[in-house]
C-alpha angles and dihedrals in degrees: 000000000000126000144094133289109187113188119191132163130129129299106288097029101111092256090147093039089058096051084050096055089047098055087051092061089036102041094178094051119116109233110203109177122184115244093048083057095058080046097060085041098070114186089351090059093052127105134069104198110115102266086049092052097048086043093054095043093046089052091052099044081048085056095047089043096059093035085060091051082058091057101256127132111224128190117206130204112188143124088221089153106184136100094226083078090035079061090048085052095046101141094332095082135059089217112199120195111209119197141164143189114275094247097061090044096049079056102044080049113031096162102050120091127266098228089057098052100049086049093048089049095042120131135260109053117227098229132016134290131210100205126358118209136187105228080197097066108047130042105250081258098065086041095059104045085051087055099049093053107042073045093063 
């Protein structure tokens, strides 16, 4: 089945995990996460002020987005909290929202400042979400079935 899971929440969530779980039930899927995006963009994928960051995750769901008119289903892992990208996504994308409590994030990302995670989990979202989902409160596996068949 081809389409578009796009899969946002702030740093810590299980955002990845989730992605992972989910190429394991779809094999053929295409996984695209964000930091290893910035990674295969060199110098065009640095930057973390806010114009950079809209710039890099428009790019990607651009990416995604033609990669799904060539038949392809494509799981995205990303922050990309803008609704810019809410408005790219627009009907094309099954957009899950993963969260946790604090506590686990602080866990799951002991060396990032408090103040930007708080501001990267902060409600309310800036574009709509399809389905929202505590990481902290269901194995990946659970997720992810939840995922696949409010997907379908």
């Amino acid at each position: 089945m081809a389409g578009l899971i796009w899969i946002t929440g702030g740093a810590g969530c299980g955002k990845t995990t989730l992605a992972s779980e989910l190429k394991s039930r779809l094999p053929h899927a295409i996984v695209l996460d964000g930091e290893h995006w910035r990674a295969a963009l060199g110098e065009l994928g640095s930057g973390y002020a806010a114009d950079d960051r809209l710039r890099i995750g428009c790019a990607l769901a651009r990416l995604a987005l033609l990669l799904t008119e060539q038949n392809a289903t494509v799981i995205v892992a990303t922050i990309s909290r803008h609704a810019h990208i809410g408005t790219l996504l627009a009907r094309r994308a099954f957009v899950v929202r993963v969260t946790a409590d604090a506590v686990v994030v602080r866990a799951r990302r002991p060396t990032l400042d408090s103040e930007l995670l708080a501001a990267m989990n902060a409600d309310p979202w800036p574009f709509p979400v399809d389905l929202t989902l505590r990481s902290d409160e269901r194995s990946p596996s659970q997720l992810a079935e939840h995922v696949l068949k409010a997907w379908r």
